[in-house]
C-alpha positions in Angstrom: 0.0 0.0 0.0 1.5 3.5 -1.0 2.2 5.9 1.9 0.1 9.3 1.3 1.4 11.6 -0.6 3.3 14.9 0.6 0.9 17.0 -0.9 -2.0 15.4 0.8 -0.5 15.8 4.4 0.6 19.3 3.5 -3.7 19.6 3.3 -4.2 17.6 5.6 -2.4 19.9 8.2 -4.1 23.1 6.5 -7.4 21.5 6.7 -7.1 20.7 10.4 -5.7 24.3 11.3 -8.2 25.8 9.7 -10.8 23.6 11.1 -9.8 22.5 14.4 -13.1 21.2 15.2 -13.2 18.8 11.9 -9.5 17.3 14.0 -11.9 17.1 17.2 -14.6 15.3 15.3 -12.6 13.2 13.5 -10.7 11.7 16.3 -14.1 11.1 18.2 -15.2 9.1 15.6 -12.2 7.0 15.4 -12.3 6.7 19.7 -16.0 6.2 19.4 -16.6 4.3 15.8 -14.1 1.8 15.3 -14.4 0.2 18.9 -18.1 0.0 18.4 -17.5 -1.6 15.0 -15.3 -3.7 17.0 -17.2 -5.1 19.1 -20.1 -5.6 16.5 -17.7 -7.6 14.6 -15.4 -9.8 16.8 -17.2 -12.0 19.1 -17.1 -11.7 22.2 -15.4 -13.8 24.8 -16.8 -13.4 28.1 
């Protein structure tokens, strides 16, 4: 898999400085999101 390109981390960064709360709601969805997917997907143990 290709690593991203320069040009698309040099947006990136200009995106999130401009938009500090898109950063915020982007990492909630990752804390929140992908453990609930998770947990939907990977049976549990217990």
């Amino acid at each position: 898999m290709a690593a991203p390109s320069p040009a698309y981390q040099v947006v990136k960064n200009i995106i999130y400085k401009r938009t500090p709360d898109l950063k915020l709601d982007t990492d909630y969805r990752v804390k929140t999101h992908i453990p609930m997917a998770s947990k939907a997907w990977i049976p549990h143990r217990w």
